[in-house]
Backbone atoms as SQL, in Angstrom:
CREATE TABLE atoms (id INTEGER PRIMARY KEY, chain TEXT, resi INTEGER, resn TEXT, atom TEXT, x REAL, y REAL, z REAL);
INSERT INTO atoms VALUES
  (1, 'A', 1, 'UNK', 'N', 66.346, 109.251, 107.473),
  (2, 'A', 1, 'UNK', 'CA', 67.715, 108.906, 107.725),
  (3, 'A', 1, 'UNK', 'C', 67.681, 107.533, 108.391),
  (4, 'A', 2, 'UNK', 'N', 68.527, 106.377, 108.101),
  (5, 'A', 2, 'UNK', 'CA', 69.671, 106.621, 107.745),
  (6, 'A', 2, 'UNK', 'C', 70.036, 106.599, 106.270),
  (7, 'A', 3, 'UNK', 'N', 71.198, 107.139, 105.848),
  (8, 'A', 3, 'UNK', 'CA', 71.318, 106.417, 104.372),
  (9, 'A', 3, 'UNK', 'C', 72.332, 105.391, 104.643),
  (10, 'A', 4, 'UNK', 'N', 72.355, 104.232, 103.908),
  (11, 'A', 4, 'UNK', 'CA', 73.162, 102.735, 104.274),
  (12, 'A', 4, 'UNK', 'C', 73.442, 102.745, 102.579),
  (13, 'A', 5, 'UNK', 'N', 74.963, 102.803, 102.756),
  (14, 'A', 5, 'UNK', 'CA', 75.810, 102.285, 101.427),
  (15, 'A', 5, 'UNK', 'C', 76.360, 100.903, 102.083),
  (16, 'A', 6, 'UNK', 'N', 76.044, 99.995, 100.540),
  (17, 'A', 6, 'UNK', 'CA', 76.544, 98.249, 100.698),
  (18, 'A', 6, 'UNK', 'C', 77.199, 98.484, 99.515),
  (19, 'A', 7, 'UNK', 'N', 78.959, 98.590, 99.731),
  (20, 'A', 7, 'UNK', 'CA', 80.034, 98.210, 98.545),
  (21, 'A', 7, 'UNK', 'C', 80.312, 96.738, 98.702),
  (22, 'A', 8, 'UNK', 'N', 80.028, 96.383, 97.322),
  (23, 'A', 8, 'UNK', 'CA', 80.577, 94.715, 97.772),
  (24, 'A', 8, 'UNK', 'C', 81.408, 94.679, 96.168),
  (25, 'A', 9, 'UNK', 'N', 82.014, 93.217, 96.602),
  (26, 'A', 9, 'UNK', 'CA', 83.128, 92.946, 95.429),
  (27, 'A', 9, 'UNK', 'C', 82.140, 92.540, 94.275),
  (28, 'A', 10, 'UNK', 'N', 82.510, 92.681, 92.936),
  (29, 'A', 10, 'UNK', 'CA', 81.238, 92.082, 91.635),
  (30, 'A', 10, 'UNK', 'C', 81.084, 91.212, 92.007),
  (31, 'A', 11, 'UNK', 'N', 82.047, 90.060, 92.142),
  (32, 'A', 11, 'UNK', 'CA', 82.042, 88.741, 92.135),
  (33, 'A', 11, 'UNK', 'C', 81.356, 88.181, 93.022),
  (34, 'A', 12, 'UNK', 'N', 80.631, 88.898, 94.392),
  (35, 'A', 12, 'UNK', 'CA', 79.640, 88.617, 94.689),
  (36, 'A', 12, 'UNK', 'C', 77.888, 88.612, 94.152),
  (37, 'A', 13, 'UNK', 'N', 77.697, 89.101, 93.117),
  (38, 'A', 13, 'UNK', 'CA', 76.429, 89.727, 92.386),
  (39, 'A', 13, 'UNK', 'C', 75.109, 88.592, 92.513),
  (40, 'A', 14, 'UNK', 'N', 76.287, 87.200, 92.052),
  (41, 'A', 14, 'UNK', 'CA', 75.017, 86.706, 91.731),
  (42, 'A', 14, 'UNK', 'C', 75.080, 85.266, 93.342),
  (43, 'A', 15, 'UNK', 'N', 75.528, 85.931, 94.244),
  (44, 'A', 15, 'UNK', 'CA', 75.498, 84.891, 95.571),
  (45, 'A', 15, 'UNK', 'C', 74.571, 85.093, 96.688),
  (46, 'A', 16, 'UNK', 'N', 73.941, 86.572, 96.014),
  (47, 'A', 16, 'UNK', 'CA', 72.823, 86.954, 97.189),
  (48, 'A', 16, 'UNK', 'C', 72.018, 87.814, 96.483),
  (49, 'A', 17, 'UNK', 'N', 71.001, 87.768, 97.398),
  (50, 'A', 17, 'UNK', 'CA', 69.883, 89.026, 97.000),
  (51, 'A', 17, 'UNK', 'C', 69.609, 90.162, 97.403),
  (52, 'A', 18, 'UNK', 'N', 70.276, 90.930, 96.860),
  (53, 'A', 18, 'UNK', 'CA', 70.457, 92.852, 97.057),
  (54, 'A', 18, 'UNK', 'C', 69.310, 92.834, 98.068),
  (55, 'A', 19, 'UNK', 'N', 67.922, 92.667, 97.156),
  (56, 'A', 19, 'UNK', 'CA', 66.949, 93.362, 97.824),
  (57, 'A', 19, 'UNK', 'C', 66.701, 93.001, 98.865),
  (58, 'A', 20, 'UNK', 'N', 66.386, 91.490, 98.854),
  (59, 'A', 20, 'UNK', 'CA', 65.856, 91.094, 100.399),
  (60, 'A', 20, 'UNK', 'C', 66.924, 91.115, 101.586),
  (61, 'A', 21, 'UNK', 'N', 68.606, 91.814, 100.931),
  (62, 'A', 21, 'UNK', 'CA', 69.464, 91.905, 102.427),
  (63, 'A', 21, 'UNK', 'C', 69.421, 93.574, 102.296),
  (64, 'A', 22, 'UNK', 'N', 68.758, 94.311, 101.588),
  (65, 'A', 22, 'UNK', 'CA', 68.364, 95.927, 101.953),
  (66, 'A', 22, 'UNK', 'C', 67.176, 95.888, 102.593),
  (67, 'A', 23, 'UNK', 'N', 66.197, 95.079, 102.285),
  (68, 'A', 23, 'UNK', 'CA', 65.170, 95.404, 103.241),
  (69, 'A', 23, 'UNK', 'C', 65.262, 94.790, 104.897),
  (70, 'A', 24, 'UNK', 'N', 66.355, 93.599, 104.964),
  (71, 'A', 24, 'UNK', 'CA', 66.867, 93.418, 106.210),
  (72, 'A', 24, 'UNK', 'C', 67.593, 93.968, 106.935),
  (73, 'A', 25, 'UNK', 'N', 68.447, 94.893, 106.126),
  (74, 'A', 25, 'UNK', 'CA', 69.398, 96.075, 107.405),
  (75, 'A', 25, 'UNK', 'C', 68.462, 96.664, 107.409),
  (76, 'A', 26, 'UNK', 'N', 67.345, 97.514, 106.324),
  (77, 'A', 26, 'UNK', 'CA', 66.609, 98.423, 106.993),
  (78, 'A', 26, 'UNK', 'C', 65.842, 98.216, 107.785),
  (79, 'A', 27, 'UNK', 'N', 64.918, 96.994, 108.318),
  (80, 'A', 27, 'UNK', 'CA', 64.079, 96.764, 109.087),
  (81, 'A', 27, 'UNK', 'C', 65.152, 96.218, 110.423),
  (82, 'A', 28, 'UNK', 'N', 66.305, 95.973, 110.499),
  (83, 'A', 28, 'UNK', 'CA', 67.077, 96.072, 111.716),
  (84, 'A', 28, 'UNK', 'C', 67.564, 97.339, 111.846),
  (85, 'A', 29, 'UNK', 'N', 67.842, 98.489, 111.006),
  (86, 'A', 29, 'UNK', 'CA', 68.062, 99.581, 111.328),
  (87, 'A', 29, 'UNK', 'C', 66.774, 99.850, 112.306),
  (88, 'A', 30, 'UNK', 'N', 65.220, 100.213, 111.849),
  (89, 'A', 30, 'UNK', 'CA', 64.251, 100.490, 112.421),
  (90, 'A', 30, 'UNK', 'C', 64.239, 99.934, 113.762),
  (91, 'A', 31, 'UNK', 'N', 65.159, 98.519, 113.957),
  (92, 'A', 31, 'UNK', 'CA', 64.910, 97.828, 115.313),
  (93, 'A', 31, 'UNK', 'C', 65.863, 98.575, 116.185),
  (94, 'A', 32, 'UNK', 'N', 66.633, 98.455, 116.069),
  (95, 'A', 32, 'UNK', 'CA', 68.041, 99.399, 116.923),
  (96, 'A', 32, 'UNK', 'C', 68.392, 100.462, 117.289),
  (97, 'A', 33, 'UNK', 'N', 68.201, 101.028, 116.328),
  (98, 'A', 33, 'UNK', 'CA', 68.095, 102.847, 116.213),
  (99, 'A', 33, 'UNK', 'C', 67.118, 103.789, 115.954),
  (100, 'A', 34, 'UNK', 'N', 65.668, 103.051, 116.132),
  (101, 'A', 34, 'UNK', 'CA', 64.890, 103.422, 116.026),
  (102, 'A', 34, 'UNK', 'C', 64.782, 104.469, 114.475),
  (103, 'A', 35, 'UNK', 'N', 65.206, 104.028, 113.783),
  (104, 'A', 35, 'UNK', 'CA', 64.743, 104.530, 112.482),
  (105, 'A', 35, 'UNK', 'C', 63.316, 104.352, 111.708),
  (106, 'A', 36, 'UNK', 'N', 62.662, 105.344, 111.110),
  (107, 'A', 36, 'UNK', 'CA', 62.025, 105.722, 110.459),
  (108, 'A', 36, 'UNK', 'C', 61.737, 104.672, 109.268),
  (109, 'A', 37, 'UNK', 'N', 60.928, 103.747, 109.062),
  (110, 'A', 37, 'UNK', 'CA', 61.277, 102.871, 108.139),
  (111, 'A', 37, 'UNK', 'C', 61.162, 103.261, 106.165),
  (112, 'A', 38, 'UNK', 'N', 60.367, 104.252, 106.206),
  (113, 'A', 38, 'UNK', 'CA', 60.745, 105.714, 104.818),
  (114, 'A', 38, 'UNK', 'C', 62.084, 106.133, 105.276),
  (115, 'A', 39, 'UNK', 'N', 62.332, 106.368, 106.158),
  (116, 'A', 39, 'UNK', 'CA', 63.741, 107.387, 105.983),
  (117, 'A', 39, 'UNK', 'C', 64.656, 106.202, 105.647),
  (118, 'A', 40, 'UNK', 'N', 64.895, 104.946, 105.720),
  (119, 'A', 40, 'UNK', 'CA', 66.248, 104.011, 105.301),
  (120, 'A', 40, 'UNK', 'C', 66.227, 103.677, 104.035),
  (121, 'A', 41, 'UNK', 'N', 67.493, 104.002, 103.876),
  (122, 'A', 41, 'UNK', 'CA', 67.747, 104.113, 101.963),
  (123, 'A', 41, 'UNK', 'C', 68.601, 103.443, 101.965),
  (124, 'A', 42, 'UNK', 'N', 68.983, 102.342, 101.301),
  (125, 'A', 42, 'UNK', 'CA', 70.145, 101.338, 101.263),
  (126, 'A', 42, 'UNK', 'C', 70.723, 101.402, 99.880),
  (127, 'A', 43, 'UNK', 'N', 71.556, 101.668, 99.212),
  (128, 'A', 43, 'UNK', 'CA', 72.374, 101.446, 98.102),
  (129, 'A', 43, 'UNK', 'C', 73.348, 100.566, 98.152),
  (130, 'A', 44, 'UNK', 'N', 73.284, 100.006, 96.711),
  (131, 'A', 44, 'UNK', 'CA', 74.348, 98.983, 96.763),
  (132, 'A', 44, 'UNK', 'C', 75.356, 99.095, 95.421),
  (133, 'A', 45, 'UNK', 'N', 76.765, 99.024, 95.822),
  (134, 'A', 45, 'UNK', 'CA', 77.314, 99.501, 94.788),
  (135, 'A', 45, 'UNK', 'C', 78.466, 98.373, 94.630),
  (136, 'A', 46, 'UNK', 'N', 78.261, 97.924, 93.214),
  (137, 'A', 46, 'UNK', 'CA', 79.664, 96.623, 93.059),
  (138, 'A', 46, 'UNK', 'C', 81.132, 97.388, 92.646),
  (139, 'A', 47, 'UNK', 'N', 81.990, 96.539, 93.500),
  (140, 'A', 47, 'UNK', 'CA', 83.602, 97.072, 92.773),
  (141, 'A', 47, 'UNK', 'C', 84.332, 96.253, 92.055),
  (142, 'A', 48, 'UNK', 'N', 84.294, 96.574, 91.025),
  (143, 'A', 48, 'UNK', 'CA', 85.576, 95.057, 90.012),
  (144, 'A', 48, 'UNK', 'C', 86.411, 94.590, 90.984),
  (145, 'A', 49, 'UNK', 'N', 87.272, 96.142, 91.342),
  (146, 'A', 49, 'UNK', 'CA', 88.644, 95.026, 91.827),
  (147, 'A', 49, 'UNK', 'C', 88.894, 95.119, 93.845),
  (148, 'A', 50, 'UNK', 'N', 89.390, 94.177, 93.925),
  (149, 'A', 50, 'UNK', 'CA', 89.535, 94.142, 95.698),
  (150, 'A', 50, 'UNK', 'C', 90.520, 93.583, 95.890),
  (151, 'A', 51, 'UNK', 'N', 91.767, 93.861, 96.601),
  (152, 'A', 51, 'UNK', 'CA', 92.787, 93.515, 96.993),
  (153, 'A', 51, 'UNK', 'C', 93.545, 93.395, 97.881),
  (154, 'A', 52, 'UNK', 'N', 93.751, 92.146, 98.503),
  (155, 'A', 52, 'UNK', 'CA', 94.247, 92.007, 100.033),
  (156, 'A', 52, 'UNK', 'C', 96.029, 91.911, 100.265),
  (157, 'A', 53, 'UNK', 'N', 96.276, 92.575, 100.892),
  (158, 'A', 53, 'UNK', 'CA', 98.290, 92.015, 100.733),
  (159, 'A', 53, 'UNK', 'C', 98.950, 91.911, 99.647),
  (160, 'A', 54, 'UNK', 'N', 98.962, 90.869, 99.396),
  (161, 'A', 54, 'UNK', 'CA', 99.631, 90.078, 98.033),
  (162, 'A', 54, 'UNK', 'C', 99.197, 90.092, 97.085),
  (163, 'A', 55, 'UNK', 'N', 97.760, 89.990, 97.280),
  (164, 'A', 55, 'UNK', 'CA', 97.025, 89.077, 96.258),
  (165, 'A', 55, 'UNK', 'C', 96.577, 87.914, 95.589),
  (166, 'A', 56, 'UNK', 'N', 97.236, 87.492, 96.777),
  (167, 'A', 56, 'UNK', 'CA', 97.065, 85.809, 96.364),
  (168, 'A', 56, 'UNK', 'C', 96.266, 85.039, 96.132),
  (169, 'A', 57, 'UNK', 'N', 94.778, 85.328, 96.931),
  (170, 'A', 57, 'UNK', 'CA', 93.666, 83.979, 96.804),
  (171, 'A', 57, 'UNK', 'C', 92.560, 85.366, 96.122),
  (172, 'A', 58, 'UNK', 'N', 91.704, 84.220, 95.806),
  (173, 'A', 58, 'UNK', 'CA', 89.794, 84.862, 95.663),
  (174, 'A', 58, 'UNK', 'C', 89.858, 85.423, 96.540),
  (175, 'A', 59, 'UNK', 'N', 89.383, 86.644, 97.125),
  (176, 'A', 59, 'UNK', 'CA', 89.035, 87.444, 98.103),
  (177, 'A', 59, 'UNK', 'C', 87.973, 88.248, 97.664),
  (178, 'A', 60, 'UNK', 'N', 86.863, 88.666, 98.340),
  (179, 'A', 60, 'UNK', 'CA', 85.798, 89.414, 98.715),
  (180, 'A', 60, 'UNK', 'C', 85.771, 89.911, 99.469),
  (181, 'A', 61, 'UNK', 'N', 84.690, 91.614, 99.379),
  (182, 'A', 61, 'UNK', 'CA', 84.457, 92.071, 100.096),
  (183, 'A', 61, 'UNK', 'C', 83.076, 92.727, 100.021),
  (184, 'A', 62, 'UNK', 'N', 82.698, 92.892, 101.574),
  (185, 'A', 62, 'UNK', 'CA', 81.118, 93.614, 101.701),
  (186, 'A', 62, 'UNK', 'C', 81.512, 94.143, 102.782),
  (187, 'A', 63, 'UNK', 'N', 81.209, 96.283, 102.513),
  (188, 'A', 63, 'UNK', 'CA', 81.764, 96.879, 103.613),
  (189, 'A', 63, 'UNK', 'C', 80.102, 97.835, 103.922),
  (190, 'A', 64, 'UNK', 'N', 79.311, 97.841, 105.016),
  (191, 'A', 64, 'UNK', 'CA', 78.181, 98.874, 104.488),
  (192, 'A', 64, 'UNK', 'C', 78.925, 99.834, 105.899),
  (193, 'A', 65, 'UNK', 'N', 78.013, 100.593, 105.297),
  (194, 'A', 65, 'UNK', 'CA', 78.153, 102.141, 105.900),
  (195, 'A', 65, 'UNK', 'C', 76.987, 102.989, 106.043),
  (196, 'A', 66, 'UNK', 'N', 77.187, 103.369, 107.363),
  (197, 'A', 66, 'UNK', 'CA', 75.629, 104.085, 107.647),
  (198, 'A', 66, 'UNK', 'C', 75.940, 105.431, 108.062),
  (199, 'A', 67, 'UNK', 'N', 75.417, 106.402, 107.695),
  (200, 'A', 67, 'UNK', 'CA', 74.952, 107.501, 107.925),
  (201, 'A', 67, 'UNK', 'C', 73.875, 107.715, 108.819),
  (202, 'A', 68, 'UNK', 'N', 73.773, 108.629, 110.092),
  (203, 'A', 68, 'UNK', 'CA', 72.877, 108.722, 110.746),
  (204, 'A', 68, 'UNK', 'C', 72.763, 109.800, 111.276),
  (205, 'A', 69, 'UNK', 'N', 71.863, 110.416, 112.211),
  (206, 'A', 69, 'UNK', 'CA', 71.525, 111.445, 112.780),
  (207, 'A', 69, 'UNK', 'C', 72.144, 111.390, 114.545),
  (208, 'A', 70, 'UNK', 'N', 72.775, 112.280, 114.775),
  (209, 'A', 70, 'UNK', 'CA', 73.096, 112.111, 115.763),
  (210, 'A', 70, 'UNK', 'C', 72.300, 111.530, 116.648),
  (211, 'A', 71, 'UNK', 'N', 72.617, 111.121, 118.339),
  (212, 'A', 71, 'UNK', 'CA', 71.855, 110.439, 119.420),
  (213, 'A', 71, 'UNK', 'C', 71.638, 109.124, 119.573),
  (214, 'A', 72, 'UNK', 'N', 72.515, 108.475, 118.719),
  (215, 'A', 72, 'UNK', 'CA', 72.184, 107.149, 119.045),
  (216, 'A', 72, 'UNK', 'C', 72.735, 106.796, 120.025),
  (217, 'A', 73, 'UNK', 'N', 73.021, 105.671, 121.251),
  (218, 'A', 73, 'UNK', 'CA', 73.724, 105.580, 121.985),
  (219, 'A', 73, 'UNK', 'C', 75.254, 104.386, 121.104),
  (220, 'A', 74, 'UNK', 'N', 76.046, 104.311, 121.874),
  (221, 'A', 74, 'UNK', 'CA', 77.483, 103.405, 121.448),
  (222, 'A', 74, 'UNK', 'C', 76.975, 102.098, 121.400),
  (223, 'A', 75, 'UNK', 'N', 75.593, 101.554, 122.625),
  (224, 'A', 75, 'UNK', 'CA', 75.431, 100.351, 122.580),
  (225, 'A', 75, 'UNK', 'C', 74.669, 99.875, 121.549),
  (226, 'A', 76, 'UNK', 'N', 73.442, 100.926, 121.199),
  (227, 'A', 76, 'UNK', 'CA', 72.357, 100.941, 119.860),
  (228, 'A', 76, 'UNK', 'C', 73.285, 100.709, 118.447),
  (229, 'A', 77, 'UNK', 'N', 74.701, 101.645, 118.302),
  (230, 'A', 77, 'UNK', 'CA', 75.725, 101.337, 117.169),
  (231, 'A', 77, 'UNK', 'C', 76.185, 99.975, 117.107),
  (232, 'A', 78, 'UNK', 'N', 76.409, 99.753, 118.350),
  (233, 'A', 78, 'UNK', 'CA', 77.343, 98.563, 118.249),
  (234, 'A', 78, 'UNK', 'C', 76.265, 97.606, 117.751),
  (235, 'A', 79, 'UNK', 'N', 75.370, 97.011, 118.570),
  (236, 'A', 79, 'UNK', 'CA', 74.051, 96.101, 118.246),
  (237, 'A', 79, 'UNK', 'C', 73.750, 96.529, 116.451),
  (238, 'A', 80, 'UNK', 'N', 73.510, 97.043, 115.718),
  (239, 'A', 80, 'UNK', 'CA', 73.160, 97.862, 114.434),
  (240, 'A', 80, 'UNK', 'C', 74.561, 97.202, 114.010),
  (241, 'A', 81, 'UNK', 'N', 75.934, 97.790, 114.073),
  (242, 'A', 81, 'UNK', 'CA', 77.153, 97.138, 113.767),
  (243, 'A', 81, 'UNK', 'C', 76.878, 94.920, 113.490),
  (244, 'A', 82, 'UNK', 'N', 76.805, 94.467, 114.826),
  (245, 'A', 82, 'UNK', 'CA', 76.655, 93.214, 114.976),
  (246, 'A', 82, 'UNK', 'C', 75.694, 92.468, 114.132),
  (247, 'A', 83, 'UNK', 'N', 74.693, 93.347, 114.034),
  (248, 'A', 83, 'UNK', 'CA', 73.482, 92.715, 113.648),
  (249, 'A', 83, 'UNK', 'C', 73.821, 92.778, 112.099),
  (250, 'A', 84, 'UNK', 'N', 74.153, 93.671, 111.481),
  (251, 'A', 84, 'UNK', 'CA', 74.249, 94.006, 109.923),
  (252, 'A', 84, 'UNK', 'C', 75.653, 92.634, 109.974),
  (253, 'A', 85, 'UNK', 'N', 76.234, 92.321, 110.376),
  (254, 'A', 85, 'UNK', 'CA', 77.341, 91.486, 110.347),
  (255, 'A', 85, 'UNK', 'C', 76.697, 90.133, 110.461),
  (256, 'A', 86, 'UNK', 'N', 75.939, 90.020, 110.719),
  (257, 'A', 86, 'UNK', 'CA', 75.229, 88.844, 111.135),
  (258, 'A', 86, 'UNK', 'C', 74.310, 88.331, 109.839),
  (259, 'A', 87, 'UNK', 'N', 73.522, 89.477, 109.245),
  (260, 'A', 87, 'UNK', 'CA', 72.623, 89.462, 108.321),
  (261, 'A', 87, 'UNK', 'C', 73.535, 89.509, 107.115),
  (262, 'A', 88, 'UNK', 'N', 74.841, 89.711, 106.650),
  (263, 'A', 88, 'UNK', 'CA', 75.768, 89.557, 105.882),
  (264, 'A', 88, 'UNK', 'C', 76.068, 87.878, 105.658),
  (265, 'A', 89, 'UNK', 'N', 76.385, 87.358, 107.134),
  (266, 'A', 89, 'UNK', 'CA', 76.883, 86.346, 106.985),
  (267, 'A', 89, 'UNK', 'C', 75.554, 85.242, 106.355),
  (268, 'A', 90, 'UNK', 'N', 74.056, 85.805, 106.828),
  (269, 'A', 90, 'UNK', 'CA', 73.159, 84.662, 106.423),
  (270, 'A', 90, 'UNK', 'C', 72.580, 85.085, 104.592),
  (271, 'A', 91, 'UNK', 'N', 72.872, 86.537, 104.471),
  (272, 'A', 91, 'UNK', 'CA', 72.303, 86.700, 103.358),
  (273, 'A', 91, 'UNK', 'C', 73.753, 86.125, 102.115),
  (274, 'A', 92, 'UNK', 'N', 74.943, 86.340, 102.225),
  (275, 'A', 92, 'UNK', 'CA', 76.201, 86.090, 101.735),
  (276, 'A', 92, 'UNK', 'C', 76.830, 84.575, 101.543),
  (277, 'A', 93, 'UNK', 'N', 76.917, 83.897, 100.284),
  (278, 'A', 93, 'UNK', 'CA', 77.770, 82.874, 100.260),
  (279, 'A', 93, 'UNK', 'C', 78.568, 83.130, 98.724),
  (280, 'A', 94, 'UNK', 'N', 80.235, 83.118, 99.583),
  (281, 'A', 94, 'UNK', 'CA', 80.897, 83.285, 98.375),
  (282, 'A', 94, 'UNK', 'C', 81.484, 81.623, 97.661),
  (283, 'A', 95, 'UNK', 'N', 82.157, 82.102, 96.668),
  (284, 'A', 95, 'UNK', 'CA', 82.968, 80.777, 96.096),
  (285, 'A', 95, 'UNK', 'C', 83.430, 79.984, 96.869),
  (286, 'A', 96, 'UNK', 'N', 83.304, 78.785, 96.915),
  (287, 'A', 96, 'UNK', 'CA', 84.490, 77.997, 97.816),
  (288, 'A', 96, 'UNK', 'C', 86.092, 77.926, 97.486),
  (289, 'A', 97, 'UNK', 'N', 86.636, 77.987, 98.475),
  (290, 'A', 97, 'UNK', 'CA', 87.931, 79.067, 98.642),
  (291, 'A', 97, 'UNK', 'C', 88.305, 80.555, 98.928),
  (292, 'A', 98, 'UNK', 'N', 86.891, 81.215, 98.581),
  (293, 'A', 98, 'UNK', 'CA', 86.819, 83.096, 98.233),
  (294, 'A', 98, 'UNK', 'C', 87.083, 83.214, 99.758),
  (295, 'A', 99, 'UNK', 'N', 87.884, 84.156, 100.430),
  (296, 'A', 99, 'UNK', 'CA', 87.832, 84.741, 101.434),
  (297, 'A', 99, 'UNK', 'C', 86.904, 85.962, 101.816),
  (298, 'A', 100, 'UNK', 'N', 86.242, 85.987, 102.561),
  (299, 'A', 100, 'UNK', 'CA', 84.932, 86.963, 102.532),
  (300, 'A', 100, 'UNK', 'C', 85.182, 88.093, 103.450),
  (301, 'A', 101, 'UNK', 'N', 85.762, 89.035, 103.354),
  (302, 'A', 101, 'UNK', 'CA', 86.278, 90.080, 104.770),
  (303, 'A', 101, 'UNK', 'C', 84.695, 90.843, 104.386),
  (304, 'A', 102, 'UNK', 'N', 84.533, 90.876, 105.416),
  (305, 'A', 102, 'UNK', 'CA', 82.503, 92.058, 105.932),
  (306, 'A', 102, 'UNK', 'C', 83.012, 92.956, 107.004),
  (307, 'A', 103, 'UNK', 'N', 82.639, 94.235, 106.940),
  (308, 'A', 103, 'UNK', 'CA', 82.607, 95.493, 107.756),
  (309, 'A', 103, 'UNK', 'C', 81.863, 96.146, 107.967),
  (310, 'A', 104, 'UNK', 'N', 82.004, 97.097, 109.059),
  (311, 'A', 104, 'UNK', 'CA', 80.400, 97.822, 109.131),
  (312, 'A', 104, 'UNK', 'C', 81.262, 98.992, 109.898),
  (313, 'A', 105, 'UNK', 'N', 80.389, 100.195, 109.104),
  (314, 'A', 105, 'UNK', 'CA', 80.945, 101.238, 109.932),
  (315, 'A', 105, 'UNK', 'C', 79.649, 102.257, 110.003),
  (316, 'A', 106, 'UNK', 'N', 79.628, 102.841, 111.027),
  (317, 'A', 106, 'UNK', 'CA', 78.358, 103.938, 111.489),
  (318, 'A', 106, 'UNK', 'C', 78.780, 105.354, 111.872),
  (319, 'A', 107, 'UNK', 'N', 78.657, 106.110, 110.956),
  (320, 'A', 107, 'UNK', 'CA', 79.036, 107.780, 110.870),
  (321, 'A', 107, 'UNK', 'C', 77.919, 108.442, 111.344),
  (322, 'A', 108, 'UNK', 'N', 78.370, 109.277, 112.574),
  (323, 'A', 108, 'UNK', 'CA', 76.832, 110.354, 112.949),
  (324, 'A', 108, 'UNK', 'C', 77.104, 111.557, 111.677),
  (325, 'A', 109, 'UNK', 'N', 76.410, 112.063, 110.979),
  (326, 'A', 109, 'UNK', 'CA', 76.283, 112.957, 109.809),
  (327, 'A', 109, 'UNK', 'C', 76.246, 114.598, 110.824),
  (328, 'A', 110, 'UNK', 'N', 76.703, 115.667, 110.102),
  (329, 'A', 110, 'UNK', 'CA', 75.856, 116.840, 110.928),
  (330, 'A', 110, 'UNK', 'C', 74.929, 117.598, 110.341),
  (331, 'A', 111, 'UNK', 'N', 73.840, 117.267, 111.391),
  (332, 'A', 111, 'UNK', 'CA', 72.400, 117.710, 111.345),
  (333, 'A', 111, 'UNK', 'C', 72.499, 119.090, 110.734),
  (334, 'A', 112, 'UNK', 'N', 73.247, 119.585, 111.405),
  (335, 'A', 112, 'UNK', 'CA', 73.423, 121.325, 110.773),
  (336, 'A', 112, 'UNK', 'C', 73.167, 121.674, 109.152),
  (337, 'A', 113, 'UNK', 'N', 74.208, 121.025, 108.506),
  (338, 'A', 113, 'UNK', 'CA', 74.510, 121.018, 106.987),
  (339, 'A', 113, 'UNK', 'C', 74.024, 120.254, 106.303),
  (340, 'A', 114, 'UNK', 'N', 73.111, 119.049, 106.874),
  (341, 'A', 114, 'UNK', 'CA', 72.438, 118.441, 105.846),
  (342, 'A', 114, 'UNK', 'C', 71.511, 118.525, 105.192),
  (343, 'A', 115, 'UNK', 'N', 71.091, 117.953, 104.177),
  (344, 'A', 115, 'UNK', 'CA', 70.134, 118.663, 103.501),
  (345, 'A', 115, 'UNK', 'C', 69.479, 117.402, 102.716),
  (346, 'A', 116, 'UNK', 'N', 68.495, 117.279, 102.163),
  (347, 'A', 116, 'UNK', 'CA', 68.127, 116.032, 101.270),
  (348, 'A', 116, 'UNK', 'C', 66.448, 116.782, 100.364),
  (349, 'A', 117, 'UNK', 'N', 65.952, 115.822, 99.468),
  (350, 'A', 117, 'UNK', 'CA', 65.116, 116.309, 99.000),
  (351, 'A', 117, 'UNK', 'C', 64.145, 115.288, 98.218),
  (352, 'A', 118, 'UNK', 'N', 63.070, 115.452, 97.468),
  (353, 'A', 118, 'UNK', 'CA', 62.325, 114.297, 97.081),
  (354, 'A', 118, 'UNK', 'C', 61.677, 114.921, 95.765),
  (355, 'A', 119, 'UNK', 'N', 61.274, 114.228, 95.060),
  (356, 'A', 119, 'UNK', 'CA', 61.282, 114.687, 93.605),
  (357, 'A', 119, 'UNK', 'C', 60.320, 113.740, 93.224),
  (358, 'A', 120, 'UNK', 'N', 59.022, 113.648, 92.716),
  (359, 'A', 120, 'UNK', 'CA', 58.381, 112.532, 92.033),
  (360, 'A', 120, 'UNK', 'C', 58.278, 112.983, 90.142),
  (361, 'A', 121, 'UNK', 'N', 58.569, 111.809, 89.634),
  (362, 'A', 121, 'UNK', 'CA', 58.652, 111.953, 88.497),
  (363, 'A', 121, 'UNK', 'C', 57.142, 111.627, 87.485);
């Protein structure tokens, strides 16, 4: 654990590199929250459409989301929060003009009901 979903707009695809900004939240996950560096799974999933207000300009978005195991402390989230915001802004360059909104949100999962599994093919 954790699992880390990265939704970003298509139109970001070809402005950064998936991999080397998944292996950077995960190795800042490992720094912060002491995660497991096997247990961080990062997915990244593009959305055609994104829409702000009106609609008026280029707009983008990159929202990740983490899943975790309970016990982290608020300050370990927040730092993990900051830091993934940070590593957005150096791994991320959109169009000139594109408005770039980035988010980060951190869900404790419950330990109780979860379940996961591994499969080699």
């Amino acid at each position: 654990m954790p699992q880390i979903s990265v939704d970003y707009s298509a139109g970001l695809a070809g402005t950064f590199d998936r991999r080397a900004l998944g292996l950077a939240i995960n190795r800042l996950a490992v720094k912060t929250i002491a995660a497991q560096p096997e247990a961080c799974k990062t997915l990244f999933r593009a959305n055609d459409d994104f829409v702000v207000g009106e609609g008026d300009g280029p707009d983008a978005q990159v929202f990740v989301e983490f899943q975790i195991f309970p016990g982290r402390t608020p300050e370990a989230k927040a730092a993990l929060s900051e830091g993934v915001l940070a590593l957005l802004a150096e791994h991320i360059s959109p169009a000139p003009g594109t408005r770039l909104f980035t988010a980060v949100n951190i869900e404790d999962i419950d330990r109780e009901s979860y379940r996961s599994t591994t499969a080699a093919g």
